[in-house]
MMTF fields as JSON, N, C-alpha, C and O atoms, coordinates in Angstrom:
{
  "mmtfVersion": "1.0.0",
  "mmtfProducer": "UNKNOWN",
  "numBonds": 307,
  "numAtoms": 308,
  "numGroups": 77,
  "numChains": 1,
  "numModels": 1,
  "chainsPerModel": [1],
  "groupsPerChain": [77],
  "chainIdList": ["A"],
  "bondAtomList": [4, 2, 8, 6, 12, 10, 16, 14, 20, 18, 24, 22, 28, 26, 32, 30, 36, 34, 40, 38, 44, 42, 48, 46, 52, 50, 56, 54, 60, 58, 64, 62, 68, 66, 72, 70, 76, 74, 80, 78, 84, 82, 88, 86, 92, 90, 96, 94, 100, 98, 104, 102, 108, 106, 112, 110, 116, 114, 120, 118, 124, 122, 128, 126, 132, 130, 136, 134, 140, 138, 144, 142, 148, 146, 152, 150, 156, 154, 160, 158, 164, 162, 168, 166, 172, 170, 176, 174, 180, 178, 184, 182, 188, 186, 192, 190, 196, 194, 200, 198, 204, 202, 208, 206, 212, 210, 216, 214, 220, 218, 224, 222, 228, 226, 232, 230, 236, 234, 240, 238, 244, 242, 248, 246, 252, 250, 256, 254, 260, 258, 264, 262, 268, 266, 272, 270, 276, 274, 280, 278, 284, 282, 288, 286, 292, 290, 296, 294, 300, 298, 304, 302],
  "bondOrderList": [1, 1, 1, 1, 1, 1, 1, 1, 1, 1, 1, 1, 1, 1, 1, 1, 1, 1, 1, 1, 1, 1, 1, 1, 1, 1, 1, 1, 1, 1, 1, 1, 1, 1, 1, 1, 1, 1, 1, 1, 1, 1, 1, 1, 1, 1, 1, 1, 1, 1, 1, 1, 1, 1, 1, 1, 1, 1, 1, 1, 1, 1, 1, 1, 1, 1, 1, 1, 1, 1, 1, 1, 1, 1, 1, 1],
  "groupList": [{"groupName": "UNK", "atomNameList": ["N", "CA", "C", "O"], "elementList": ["N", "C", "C", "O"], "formalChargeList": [0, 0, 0, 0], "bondAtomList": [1, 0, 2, 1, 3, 2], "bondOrderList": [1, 1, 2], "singleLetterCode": "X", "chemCompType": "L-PEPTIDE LINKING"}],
  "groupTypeList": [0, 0, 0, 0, 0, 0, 0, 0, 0, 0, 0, 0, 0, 0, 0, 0, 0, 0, 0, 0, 0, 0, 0, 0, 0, 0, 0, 0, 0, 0, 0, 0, 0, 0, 0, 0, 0, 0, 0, 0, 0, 0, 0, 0, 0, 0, 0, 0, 0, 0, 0, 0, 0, 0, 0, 0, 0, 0, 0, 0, 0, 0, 0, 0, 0, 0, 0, 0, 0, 0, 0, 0, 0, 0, 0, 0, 0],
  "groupIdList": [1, 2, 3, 4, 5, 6, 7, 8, 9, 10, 11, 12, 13, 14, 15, 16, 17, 18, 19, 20, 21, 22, 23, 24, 25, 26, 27, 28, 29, 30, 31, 32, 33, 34, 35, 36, 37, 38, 39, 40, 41, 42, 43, 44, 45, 46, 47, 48, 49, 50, 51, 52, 53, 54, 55, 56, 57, 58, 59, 60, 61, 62, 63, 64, 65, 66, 67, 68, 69, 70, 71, 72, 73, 74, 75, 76, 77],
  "secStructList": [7, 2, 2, 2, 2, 2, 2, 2, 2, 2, 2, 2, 2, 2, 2, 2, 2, 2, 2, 2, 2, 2, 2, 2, 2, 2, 6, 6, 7, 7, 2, 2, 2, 2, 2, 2, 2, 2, 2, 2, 2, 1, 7, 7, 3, 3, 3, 6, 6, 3, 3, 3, 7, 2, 2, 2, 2, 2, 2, 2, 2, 2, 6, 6, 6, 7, 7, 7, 2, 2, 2, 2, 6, 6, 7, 7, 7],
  "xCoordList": [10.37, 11.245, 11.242, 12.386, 10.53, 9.5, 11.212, 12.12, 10.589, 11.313, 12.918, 13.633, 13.276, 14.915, 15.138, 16.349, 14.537, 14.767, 14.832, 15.858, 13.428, 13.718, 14.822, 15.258, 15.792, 16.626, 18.043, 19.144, 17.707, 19.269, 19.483, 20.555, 18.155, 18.124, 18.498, 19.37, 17.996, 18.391, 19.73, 20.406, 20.623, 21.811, 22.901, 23.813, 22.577, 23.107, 23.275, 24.252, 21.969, 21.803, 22.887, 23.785, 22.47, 23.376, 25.012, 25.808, 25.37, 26.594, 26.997, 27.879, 26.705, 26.693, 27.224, 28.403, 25.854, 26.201, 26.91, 26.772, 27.653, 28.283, 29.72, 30.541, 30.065, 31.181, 31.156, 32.194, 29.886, 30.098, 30.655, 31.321, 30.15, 30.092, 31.97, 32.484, 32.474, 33.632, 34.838, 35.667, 34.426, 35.178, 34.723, 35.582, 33.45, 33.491, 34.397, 35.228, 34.14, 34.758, 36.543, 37.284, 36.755, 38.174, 38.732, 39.779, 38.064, 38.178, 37.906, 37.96, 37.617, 37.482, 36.131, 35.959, 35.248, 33.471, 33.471, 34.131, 32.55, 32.08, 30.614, 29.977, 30.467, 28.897, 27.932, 27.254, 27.62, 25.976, 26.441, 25.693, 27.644, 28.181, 28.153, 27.577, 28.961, 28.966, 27.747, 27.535, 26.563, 25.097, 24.488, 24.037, 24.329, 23.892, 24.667, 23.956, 25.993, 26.311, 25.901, 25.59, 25.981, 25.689, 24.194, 24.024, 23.275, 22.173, 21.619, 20.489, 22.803, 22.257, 22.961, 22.771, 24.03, 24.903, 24.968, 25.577, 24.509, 24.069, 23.499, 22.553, 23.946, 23.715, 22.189, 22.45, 20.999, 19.428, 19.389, 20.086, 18.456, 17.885, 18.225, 18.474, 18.28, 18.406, 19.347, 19.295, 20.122, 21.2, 21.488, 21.535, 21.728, 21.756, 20.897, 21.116, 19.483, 18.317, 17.85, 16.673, 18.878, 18.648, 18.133, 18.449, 17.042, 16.235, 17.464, 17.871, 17.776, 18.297, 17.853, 18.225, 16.759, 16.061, 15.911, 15.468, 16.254, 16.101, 15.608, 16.295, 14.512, 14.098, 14.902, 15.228, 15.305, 16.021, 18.006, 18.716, 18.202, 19.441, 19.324, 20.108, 18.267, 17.929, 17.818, 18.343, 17.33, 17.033, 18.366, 18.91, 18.842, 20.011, 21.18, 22.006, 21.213, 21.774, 21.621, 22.581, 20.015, 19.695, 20.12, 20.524, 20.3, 20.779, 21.834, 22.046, 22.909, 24.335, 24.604, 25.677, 23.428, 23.077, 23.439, 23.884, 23.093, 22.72, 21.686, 20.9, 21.097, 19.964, 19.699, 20.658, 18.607, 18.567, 18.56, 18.289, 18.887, 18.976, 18.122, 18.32, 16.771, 15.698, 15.267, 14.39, 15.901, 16.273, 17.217, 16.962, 18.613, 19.182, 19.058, 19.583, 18.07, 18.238, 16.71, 15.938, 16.475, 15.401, 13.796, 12.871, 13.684, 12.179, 11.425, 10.202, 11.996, 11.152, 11.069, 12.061, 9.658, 10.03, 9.571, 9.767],
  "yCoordList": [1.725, 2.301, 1.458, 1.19, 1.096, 0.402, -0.927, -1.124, -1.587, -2.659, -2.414, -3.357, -1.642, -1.567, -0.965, -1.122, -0.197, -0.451, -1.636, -2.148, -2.323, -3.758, -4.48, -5.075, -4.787, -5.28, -4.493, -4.966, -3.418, -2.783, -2.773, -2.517, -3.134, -3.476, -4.876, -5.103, -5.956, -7.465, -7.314, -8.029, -6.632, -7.053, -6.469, -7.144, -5.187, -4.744, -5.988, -6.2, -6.479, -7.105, -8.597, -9.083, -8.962, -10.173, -9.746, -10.45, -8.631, -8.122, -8.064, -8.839, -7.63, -7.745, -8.931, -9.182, -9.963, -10.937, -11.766, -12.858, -11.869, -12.667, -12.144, -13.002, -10.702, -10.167, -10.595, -11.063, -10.478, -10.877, -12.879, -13.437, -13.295, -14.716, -15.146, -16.263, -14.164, -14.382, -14.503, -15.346, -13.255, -12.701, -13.684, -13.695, -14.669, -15.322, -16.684, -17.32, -16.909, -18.254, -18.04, -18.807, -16.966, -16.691, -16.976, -17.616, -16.512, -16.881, -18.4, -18.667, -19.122, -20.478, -21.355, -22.572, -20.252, -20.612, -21.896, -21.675, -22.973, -23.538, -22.522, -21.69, -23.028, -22.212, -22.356, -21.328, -22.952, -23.019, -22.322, -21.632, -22.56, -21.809, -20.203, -19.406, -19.883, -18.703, -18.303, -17.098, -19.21, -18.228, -17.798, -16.653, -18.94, -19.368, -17.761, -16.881, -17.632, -16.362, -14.994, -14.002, -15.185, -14.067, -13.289, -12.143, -14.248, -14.277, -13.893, -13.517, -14.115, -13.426, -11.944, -11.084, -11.977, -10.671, -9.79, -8.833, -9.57, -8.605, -7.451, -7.442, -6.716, -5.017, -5.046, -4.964, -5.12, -4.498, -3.321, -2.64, -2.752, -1.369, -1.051, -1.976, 0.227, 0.949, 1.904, 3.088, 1.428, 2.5, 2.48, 1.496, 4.252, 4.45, 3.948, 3.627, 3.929, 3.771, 2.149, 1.817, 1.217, -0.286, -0.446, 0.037, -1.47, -2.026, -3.484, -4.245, -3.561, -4.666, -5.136, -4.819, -6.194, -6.806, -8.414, -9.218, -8.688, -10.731, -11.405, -12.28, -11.08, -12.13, -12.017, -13.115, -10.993, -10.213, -11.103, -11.613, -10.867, -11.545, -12.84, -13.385, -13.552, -14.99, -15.627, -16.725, -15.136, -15.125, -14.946, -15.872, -13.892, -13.898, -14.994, -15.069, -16.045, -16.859, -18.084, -18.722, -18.406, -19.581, -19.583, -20.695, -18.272, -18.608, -18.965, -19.471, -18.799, -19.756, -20.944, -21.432, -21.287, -22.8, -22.964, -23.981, -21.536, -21.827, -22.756, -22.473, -23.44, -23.904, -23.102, -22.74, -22.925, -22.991, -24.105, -25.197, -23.926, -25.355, -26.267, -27.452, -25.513, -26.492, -27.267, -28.121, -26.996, -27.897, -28.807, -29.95, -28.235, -29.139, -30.302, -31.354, -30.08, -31.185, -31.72, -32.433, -31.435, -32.093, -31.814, -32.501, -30.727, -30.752, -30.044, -30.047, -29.359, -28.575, -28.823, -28.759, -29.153, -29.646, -28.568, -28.772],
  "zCoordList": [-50.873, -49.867, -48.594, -48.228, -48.021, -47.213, -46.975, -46.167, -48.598, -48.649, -48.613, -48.274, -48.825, -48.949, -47.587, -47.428, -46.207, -45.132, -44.684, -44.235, -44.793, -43.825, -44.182, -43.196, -45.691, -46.019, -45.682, -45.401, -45.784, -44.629, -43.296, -42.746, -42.623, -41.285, -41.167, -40.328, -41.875, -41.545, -42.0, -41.262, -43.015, -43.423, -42.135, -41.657, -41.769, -40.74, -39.032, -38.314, -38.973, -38.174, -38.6, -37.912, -39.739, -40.048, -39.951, -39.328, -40.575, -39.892, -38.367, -37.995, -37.908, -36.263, -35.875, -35.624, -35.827, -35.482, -36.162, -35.61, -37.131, -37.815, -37.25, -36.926, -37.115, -36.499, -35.097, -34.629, -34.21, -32.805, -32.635, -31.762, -33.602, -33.568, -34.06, -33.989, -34.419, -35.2, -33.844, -33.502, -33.372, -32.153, -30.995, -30.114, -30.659, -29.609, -30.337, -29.688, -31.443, -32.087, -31.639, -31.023, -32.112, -31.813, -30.667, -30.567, -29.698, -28.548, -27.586, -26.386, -28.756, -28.084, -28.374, -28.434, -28.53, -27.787, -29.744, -30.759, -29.499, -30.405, -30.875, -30.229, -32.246, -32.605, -31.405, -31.435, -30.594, -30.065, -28.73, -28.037, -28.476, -27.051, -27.244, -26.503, -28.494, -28.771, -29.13, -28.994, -29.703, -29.876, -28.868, -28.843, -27.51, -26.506, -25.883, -25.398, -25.994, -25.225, -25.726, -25.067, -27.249, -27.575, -27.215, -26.798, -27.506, -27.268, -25.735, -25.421, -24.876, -23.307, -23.131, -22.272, -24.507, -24.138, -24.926, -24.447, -26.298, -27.36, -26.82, -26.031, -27.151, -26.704, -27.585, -28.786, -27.39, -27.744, -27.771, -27.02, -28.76, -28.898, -30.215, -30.989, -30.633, -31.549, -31.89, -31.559, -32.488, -32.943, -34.497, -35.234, -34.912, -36.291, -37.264, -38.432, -36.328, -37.381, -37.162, -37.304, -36.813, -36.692, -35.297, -34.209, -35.796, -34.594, -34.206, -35.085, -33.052, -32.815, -31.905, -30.775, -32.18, -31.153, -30.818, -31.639, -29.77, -29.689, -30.883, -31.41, -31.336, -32.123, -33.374, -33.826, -34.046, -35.256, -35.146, -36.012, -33.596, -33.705, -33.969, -34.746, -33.318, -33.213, -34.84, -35.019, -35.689, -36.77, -37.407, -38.009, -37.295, -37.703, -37.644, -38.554, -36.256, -35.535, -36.485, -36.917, -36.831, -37.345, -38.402, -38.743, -39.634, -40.588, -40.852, -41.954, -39.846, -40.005, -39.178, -38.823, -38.96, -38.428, -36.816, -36.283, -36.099, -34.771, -34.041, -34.945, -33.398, -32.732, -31.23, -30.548, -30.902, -29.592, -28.858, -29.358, -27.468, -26.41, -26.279, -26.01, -26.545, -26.591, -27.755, -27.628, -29.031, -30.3, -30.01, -29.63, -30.216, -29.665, -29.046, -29.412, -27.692, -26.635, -27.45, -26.809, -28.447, -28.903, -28.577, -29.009, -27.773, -26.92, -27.837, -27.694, -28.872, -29.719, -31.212, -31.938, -31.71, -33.309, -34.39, -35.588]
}
């Protein structure tokens, strides 16, 4: 049981942000601009049972090949 929460919580979460990332793309933003924003502007907390928390979106981010700034610019290996 255990396990099929944590996997409806990450899929939920991967939903989210894949919808939020769609709607900044639309609007102009490239991937790292739009992570970079999303990432300061994502609504946190808990709703309908889902934890939505920084590190959970972040994760979520990398799997469609976001970086953070400090990759990017190389400072972090």
């Amino acid at each position: 049981m255990l396990r099929d929460n944590e996997e409806r919580q990450r899929r939920a979460i991967d939903d989210a942000v894949i919808k939020a990332m769609m709607h900044a793309m639309q609007a102009g933003f490239d991937l790292h601009a739009a992570g970079d924003w999303l990432v300061r502007c994502f609504h946190y907390g808990c709703r309908d049972g889902i934890n939505y928390t920084p590190a959970a979106v972040r994760r979520a981010l990398r799997s469609i090949g976001w970086l953070p700034k400090r990759e990017r610019a190389g400072g972090a290996e």
